[in-house]
C-alpha positions as CSV (number, residue, x, y, z in Angstrom):
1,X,-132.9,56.0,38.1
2,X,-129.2,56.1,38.8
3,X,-126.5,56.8,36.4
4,X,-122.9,56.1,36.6
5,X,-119.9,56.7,34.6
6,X,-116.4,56.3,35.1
7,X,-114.4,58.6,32.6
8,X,-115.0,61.7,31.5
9,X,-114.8,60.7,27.3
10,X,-118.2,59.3,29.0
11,X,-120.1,62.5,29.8
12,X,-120.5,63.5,26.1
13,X,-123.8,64.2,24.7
14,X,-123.6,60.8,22.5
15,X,-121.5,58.9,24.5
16,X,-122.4,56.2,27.0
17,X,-124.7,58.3,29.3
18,X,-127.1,59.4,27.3
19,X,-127.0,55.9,26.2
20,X,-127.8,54.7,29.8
21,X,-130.8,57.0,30.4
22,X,-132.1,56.0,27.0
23,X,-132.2,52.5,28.0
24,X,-133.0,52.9,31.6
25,X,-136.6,54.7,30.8
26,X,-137.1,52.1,27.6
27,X,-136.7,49.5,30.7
28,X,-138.9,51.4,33.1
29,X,-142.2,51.9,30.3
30,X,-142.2,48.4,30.0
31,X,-143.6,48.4,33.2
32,X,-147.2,49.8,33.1
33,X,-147.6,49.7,36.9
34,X,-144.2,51.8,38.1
35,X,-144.1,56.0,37.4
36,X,-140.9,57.2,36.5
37,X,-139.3,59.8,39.4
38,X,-138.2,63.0,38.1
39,X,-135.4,63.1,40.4
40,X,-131.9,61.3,38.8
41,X,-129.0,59.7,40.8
42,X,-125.9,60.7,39.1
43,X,-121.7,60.2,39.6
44,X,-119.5,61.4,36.9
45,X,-115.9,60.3,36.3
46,X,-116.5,57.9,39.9
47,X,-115.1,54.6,39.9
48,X,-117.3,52.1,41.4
49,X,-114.1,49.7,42.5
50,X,-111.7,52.2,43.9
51,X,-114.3,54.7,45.7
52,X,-115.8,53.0,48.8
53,X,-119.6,53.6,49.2
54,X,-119.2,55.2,52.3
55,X,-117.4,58.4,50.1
56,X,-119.9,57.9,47.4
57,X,-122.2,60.7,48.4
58,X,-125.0,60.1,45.4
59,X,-125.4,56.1,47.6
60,X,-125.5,57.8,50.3
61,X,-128.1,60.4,49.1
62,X,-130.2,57.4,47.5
63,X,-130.1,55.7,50.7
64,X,-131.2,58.3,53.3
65,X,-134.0,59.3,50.5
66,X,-134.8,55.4,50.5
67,X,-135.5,55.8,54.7
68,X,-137.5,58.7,54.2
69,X,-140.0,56.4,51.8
70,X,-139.4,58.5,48.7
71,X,-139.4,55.7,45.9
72,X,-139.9,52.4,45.6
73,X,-137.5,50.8,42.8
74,X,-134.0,52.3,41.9
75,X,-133.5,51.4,38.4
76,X,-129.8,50.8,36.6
77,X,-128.5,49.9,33.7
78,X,-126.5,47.3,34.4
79,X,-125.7,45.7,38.1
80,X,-122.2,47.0,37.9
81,X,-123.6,50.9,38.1
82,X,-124.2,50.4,41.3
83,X,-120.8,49.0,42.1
84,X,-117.8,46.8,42.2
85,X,-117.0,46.3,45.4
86,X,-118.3,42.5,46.9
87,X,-119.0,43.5,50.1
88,X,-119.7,46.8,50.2
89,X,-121.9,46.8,47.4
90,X,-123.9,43.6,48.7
91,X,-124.3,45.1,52.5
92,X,-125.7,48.8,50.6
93,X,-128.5,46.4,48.3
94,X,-129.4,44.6,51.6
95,X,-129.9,48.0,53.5
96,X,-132.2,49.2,50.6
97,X,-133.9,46.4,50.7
98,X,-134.9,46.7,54.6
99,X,-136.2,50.3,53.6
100,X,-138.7,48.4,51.2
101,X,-136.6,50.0,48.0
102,X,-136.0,47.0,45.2
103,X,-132.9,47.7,42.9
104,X,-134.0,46.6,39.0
105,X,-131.2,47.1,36.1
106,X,-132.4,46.4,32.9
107,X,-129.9,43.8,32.1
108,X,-130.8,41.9,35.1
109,X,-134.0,42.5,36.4
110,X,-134.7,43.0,40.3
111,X,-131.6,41.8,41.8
112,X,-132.3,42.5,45.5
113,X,-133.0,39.4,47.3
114,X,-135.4,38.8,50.3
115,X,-134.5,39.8,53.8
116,X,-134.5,36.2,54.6
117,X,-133.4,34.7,51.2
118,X,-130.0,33.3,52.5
119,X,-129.4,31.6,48.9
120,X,-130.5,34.7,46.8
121,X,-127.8,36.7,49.3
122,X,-124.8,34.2,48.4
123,X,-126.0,34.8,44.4
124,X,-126.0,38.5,45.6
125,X,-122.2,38.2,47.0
126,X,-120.7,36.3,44.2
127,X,-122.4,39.0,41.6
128,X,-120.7,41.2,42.9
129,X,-117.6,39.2,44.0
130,X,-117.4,38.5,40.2
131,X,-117.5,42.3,39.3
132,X,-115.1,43.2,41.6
133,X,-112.5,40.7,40.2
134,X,-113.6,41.9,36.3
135,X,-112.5,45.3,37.6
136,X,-109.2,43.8,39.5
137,X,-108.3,41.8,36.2
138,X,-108.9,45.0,33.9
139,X,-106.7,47.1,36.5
140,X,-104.1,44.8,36.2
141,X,-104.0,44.8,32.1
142,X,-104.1,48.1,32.0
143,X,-101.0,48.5,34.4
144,X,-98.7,45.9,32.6
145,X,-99.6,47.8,29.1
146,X,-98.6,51.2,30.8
147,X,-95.4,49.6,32.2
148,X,-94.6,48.3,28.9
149,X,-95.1,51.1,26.7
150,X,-93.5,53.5,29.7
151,X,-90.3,51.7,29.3
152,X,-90.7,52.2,25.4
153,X,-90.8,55.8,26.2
154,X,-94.7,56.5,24.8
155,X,-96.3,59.2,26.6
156,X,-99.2,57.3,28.8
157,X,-101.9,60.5,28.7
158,X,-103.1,63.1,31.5
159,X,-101.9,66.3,32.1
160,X,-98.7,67.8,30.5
161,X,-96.3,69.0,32.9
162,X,-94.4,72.0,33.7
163,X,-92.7,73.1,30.9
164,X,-94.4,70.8,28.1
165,X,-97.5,70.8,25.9
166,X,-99.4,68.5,24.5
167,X,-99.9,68.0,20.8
168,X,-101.5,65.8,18.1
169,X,-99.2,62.6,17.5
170,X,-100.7,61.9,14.6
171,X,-101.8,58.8,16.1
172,X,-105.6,57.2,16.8
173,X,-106.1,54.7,19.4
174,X,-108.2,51.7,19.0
175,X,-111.4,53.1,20.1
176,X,-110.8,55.9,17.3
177,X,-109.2,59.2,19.5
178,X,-106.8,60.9,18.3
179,X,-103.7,60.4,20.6
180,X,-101.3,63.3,22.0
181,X,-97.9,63.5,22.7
182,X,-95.4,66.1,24.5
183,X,-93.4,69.1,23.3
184,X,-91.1,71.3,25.0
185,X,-92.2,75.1,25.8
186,X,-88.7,76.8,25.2
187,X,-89.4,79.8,27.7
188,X,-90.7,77.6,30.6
189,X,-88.3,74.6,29.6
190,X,-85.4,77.8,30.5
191,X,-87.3,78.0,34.1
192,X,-86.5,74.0,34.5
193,X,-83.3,74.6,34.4
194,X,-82.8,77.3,36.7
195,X,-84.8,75.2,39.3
196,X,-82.3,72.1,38.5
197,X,-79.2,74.7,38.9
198,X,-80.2,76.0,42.2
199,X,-80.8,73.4,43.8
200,X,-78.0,71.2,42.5
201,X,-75.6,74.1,42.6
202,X,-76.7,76.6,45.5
203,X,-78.7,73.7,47.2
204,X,-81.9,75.4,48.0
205,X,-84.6,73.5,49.1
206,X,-87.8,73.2,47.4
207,X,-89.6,76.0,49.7
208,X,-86.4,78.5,48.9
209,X,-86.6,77.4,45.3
210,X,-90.3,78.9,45.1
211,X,-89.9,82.3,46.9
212,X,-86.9,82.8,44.9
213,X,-89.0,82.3,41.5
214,X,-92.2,84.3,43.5
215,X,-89.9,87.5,43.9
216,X,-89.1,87.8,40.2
217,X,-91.5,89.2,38.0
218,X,-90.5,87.0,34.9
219,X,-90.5,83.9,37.0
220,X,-93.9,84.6,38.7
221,X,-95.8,85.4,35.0
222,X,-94.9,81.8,33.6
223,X,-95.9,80.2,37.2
224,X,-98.4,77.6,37.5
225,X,-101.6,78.8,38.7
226,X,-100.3,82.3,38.9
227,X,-97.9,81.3,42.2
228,X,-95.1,78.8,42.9
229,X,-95.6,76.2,45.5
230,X,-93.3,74.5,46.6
231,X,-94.6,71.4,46.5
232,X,-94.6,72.4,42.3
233,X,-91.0,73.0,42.8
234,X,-90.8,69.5,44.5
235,X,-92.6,67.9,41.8
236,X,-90.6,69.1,39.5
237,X,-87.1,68.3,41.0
238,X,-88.4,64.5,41.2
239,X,-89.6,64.1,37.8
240,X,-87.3,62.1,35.0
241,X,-89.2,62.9,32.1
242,X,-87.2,66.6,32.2
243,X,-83.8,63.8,31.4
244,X,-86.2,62.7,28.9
245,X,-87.4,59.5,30.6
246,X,-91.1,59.1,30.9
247,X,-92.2,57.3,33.8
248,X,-94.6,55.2,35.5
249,X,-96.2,54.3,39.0
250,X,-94.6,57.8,40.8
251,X,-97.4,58.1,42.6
252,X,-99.9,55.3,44.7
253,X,-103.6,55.8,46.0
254,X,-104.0,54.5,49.5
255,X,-106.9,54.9,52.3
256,X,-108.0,58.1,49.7
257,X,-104.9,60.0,50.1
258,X,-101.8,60.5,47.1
259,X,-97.8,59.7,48.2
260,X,-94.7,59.9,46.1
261,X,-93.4,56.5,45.8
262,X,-89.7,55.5,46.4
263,X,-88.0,55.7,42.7
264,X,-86.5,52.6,42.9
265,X,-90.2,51.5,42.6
266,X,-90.9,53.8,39.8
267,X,-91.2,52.1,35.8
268,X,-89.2,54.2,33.6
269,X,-88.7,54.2,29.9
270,X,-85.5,52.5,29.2
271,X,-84.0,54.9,26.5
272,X,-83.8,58.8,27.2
273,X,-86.1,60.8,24.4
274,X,-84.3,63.5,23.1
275,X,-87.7,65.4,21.3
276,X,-88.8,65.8,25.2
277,X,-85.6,66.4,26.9
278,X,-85.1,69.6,29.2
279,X,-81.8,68.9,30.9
280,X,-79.2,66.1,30.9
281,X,-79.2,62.9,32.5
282,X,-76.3,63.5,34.7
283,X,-77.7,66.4,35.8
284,X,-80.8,65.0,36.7
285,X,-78.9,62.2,39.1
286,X,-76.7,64.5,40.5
287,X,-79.7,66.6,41.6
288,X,-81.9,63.3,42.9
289,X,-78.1,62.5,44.8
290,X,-77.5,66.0,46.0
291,X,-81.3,65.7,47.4
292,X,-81.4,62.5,49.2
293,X,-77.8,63.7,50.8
294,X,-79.8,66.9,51.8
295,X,-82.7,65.4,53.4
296,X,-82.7,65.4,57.5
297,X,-83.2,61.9,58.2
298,X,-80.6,60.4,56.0
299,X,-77.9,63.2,57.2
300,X,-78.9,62.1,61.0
301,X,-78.1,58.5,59.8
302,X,-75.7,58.7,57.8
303,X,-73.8,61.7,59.5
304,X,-73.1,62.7,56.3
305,X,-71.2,66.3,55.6
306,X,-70.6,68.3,53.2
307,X,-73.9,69.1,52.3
308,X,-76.1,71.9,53.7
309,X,-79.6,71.0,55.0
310,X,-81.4,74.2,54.8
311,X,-79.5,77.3,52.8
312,X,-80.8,80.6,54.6
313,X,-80.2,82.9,57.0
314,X,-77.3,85.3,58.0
315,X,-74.9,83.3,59.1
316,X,-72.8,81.0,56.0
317,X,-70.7,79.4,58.9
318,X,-73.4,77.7,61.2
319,X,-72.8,74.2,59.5
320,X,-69.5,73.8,60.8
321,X,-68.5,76.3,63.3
322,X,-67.7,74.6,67.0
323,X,-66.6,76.4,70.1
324,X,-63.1,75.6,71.4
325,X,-63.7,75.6,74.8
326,X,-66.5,72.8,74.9
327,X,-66.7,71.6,71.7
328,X,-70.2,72.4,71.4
329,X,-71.9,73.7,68.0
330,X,-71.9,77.4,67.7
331,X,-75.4,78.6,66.6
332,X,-77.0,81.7,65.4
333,X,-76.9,84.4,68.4
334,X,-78.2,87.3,66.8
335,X,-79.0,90.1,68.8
336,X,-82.0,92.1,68.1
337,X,-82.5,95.7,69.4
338,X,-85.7,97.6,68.4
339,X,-86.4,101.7,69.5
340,X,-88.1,104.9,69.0
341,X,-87.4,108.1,68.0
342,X,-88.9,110.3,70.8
343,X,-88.9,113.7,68.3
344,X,-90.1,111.9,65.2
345,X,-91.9,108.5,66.3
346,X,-89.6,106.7,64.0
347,X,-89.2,103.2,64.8
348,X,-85.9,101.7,63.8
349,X,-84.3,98.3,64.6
350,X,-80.8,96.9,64.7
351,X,-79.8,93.5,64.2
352,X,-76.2,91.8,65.4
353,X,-75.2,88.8,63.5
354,X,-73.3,86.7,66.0
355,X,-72.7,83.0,66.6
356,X,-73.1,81.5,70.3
357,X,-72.0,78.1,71.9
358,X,-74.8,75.7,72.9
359,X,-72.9,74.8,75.7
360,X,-73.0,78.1,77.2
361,X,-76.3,78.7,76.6
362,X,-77.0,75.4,78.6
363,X,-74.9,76.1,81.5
364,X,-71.4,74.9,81.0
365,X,-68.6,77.2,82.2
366,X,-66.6,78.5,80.0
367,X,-63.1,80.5,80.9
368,X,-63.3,83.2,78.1
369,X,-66.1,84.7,75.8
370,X,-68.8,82.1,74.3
371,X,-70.4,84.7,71.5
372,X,-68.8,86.0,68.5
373,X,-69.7,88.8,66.4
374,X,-70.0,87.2,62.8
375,X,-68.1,89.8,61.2
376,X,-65.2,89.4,63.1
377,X,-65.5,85.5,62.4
378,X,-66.2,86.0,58.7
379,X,-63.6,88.2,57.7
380,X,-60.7,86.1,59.3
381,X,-62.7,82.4,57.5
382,X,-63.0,84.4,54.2
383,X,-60.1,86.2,54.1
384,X,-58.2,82.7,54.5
385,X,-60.5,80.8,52.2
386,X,-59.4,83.2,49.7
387,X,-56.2,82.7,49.9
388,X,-56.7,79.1,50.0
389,X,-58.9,79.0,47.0
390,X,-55.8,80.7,45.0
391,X,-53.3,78.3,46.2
392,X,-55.1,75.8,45.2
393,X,-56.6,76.8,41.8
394,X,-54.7,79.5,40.9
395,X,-55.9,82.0,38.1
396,X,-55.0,79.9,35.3
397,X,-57.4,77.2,36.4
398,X,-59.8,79.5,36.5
399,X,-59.6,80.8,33.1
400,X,-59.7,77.5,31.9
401,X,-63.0,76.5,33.7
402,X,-64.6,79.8,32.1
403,X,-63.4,78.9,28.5
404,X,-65.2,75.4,29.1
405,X,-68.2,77.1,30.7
406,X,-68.5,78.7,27.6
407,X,-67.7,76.0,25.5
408,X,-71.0,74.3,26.9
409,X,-72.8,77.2,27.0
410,X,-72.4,77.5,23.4
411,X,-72.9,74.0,22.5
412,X,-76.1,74.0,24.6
413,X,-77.4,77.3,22.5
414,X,-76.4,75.2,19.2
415,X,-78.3,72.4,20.1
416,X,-81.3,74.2,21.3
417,X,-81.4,76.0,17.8
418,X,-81.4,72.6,16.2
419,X,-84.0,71.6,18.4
420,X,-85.9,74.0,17.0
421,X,-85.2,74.0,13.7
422,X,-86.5,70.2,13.7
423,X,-89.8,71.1,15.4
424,X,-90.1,73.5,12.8
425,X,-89.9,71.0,10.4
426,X,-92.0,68.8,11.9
427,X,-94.6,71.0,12.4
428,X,-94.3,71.9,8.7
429,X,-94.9,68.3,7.8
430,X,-97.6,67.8,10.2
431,X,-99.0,71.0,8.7
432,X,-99.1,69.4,5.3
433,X,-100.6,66.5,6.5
434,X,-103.5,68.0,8.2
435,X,-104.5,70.4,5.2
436,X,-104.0,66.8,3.1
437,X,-106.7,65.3,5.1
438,X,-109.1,68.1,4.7
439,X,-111.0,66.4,1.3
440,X,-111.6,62.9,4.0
441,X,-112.7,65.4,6.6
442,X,-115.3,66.7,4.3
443,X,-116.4,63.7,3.8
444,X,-116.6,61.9,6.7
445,X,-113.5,59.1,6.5
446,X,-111.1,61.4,9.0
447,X,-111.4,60.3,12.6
448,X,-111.3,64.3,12.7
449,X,-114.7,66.2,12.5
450,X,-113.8,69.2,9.5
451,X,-114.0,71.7,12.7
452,X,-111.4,69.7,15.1
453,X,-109.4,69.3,12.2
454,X,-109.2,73.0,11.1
455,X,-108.7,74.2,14.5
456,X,-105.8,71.4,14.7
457,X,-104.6,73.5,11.6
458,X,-104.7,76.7,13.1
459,X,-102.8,75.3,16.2
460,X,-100.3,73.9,13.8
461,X,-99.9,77.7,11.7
462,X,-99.2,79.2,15.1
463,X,-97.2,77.1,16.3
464,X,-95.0,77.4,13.2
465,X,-94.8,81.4,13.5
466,X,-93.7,80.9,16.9
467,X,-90.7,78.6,16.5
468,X,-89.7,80.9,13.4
469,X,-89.7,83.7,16.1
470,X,-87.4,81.7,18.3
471,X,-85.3,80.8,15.6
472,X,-84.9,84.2,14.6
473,X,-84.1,85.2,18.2
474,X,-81.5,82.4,18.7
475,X,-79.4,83.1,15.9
476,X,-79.4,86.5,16.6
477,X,-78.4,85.7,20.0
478,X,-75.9,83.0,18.5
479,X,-74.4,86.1,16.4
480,X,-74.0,88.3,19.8
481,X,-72.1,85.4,21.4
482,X,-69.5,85.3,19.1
483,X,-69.0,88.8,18.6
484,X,-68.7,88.5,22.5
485,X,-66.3,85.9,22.1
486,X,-64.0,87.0,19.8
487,X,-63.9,90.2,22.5
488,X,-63.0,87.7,25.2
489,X,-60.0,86.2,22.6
490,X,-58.6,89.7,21.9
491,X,-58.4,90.4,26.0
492,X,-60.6,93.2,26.0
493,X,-62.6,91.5,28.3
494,X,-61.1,90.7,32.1
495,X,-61.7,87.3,33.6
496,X,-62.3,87.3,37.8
497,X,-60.3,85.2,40.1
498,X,-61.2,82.7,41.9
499,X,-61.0,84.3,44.6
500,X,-63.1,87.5,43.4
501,X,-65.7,85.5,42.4
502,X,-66.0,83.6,46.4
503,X,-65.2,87.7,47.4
504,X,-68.4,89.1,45.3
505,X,-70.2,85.8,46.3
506,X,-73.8,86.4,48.1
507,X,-73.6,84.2,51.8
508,X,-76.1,81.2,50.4
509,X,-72.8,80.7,47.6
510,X,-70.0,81.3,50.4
511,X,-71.7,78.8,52.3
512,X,-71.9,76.2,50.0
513,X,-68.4,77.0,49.0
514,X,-67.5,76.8,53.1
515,X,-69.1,73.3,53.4
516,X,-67.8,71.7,50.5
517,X,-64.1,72.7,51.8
518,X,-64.2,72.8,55.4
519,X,-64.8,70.2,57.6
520,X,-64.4,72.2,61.2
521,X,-63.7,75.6,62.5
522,X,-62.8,75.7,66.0
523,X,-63.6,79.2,68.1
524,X,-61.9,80.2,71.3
525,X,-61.3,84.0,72.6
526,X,-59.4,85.5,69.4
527,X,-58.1,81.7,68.1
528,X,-60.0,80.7,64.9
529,X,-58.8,77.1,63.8
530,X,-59.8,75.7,60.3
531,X,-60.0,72.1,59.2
532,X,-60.0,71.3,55.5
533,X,-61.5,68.1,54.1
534,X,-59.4,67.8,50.7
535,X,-56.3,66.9,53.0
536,X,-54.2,69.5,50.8
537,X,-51.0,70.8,52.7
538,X,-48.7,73.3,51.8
539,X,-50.4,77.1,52.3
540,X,-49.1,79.1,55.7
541,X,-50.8,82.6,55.0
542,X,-49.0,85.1,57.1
């Protein structure tokens, strides 16, 4: 016999498989003359239409079993167990049938026509042309019911992702589940948004993004799988429902292989949800923006500036350093030296930073030197962005961007503890709920078996300590700020400028910093020349 089913709801001990090899050996004692074969044909949670028999290995199996004369009949349940697929489907009956195998389901009898039965092979194709177009038809229902409750913001099933849970709704669905629903996890919800603040803010790429998280201890326990990916970090970046939006259609199946879609081809809900909403909407643009600006092909296009492609290595001026001889790029012309201690065996190493023209490496003369050491570069670039950085923002501005940074900060911590507060609430009602449908669990009128429902409880009671841990923790943290606050008011507590902070900033930051401010630095012999992009005039340092 051969079983197939096509979800996993359908692998439960009374669900529809157990019902299909009930019915397929009912079908086969009917038949005093045919022996039932021990051996069973089985695929689990395969779809007959999508999945082409030539990667369904169970056919396959059947089939090179059917050569080697091991049965005679392979008995269904219904045609459509075989397949869905007109062609496929028809051709793989047709090559049974030349191995002297019949297929019989029980709904309609032997449906393998004669070798020579042209008729009977035109029924054979439009059976199964018929099937194929049931499952085409039910596809297509399915998709325009997603797209519509997507944009209405209902949570379509499957896995939760990173930095969500899922939970009862409180919901059942026609065929009598109960359905789920997201809810934020506060401590990975806080990982989110460090991924969303460096890579909008220090523009890491994904790859960056996950070795950063993998060398932190607190980072790496909370990580997917034990390690972060970058293709996790990816996924993350490029998801809306963090902004609160679910979405639908990210992803498309094609020759058995999974691609992101463009997202101006995704559905998405058309209000923002605030229950499942990690960071804000603008944020969530900026950093899809920031992104596409980032990505090589469209910077080769586009020639767009301003933005750094990959931030690592040594050297923060490499974006927009040019030689002033040629006008070639400078790039990275560190020098390596490696040696030995002859007494001890020590090994050390010695590395150079240093930029070098292109054009000098590629044979164009040049009059004076073509390599320079990058801390003779750096300190001259620096010491003048400082000064220009103060010229232009002066300390006052920057006092006034650190009382709205924590302005925000603080309405983001208020926010987050009302968050919580109304999940605690909400879990307190659902609580009451459950333990209010214990009597119909007991007998029988709950959708909930008494033990799904009392572990449902359970869930419920420890979910509730949890948030009231949180809660507890915020406002005590809340209570810190202010005291922290009122320190700040009083002056006991000094504010950096603007130019400490690009001073004490690590090279990824300085080079952002350089990029967003400088379009050009020319190098020739001891002649550094600087080109802003803001077009401001007016600072001469000495």
């Amino acid at each position: 016999m051969l079983l197939r089913v096509s979800s996993s709801q359908q692998l439960e001990a009374d669900g529809d498989l157990s019902l299909q090899r009930q019915l397929v050996m009912d079908y086969v004692s009917e038949h005093e003359d045919w022996e039932l074969d021990e051996k069973e044909y089985f695929e689990g949670s395969r779809s007959g239409y999508k999945t082409a028999v030539s990667r369904r290995h169970v056919l396959q199996e059947a089939l090179e079993d059917a050569r080697k004369r091991e049965y005679d009949i392979l008995a269904a349940y219904k045609d459509d167990r075989i397949g869905r697929r007109m062609w496929e489907i028809g051709a793989y009956v047709m090559a049974l049938k030349s191995c002297q195998v019949e297929i019989h389901t029980v709904k309609d009898g032997c449906i393998s026509p004669e070798n020579d039965d042209i008729m009977g092979q035109m029924m054979l194709a439009l059976r199964y042309g018929n099937a194929q177009k049931s499952s085409a038809d039910t596809g297509m229902r399915v998709r325009d019911t997603a797209r519509k409750l997507v944009r209405q913001g209902r949570f379509m099933g499957g896995n939760a992702p990173y930095g969500y849970e899922l939970v009862l709704s409180g919901e059942i669905s026609k065929h009598g589940r109960a359905l789920h629903t997201l809810r934020i996890l506060p401590e990975q919800a806080e990982v989110v948004r460090h991924i969303y603040n460096l890579s909008l803010y220090q523009e890491y790429g994904s790859g960056k993004i996950a070795k950063f998280l993998n060398q932190e201890e607190r980072y790496r326990a909370v990580a997917p799988g034990g390690v972060w990916k970058s293709g996790t970090v990816a996924g993350i970046l490029t998801n809306p429902v963090y902004a609160g939006y679910m979405a639908y259609g990210r992803r498309e199946h094609a020759g058995g292989k999974c691609r992101r879609r463009d997202s101006g081809s995704w559905i998405r809900a058309e209000v923002s949800d605030g229950d499942i909403r990690i960071i804000d909407g603008d944020l969530w643009e900026r950093t899809q923006e920031k992104r596409r600006r980032r990505a090589g092909k469209f910077r080769k296009a586009q020639g767009e500036t301003g933005v750094v492609g990959r931030n690592e290595g040594v050297l923060p001026l490499i974006d927009v350093s040019f030689c002033g001889c040629c006008g070639s790029k400078l790039t990275n012309g560190t020098k390596y030296s490696y040696w030995t201690i002859q007494k001890t065996g020590e090994k050390r190493a010695c590395r150079i930073p240093a930029y070098r023209c292109q054009g000098e490496k590629a044979g164009i003369p040049h009059r004076e030197t073509a390599r320079f050491q990058a801390r003779w570069l750096e300190e001259i670039v620096f010491e003048y962005m400082e000064g220009y950085l103060g010229h232009c923002l002066g300390e006052e501005s920057l006092s006034a961007a650190a009382q709205r940074c924590r302005e925000r900060e603080e309405q983001s911590r208020k926010v987050r503890l009302w968050r919580l507060r109304r999940d605690l609430a909400r879990t307190e009602r659902a609580l009451e709920a459950m333990e209010g449908q214990i009597p119909e669990a007991v007998t029988g009128n709950c959708p909930l078996t008494l033990e799904e429902l009392a572990a449902a409880i359970r869930r419920q009671r420890e979910r509730q300590g949890e948030l009231e841990a949180m809660i507890w923790e915020r406002e005590a943290e809340h209570g810190r700020t202010a005291l922290l606050l009122e320190a700040w008011r009083e002056g006991k507590r000094e504010i950096p400028t603007w130019q400490q902070v690009f001073r004490d900033g690590d090279p990824g930051t300085k080079r952002v910093v350089v990029d967003l401010l400088v379009e050009r630095i020319d190098v020739s012999g001891d002649r550094v020349a600087l080109r802003f992009r803001t077009g401001r005039r007016g600072y001469h340092p000495q």
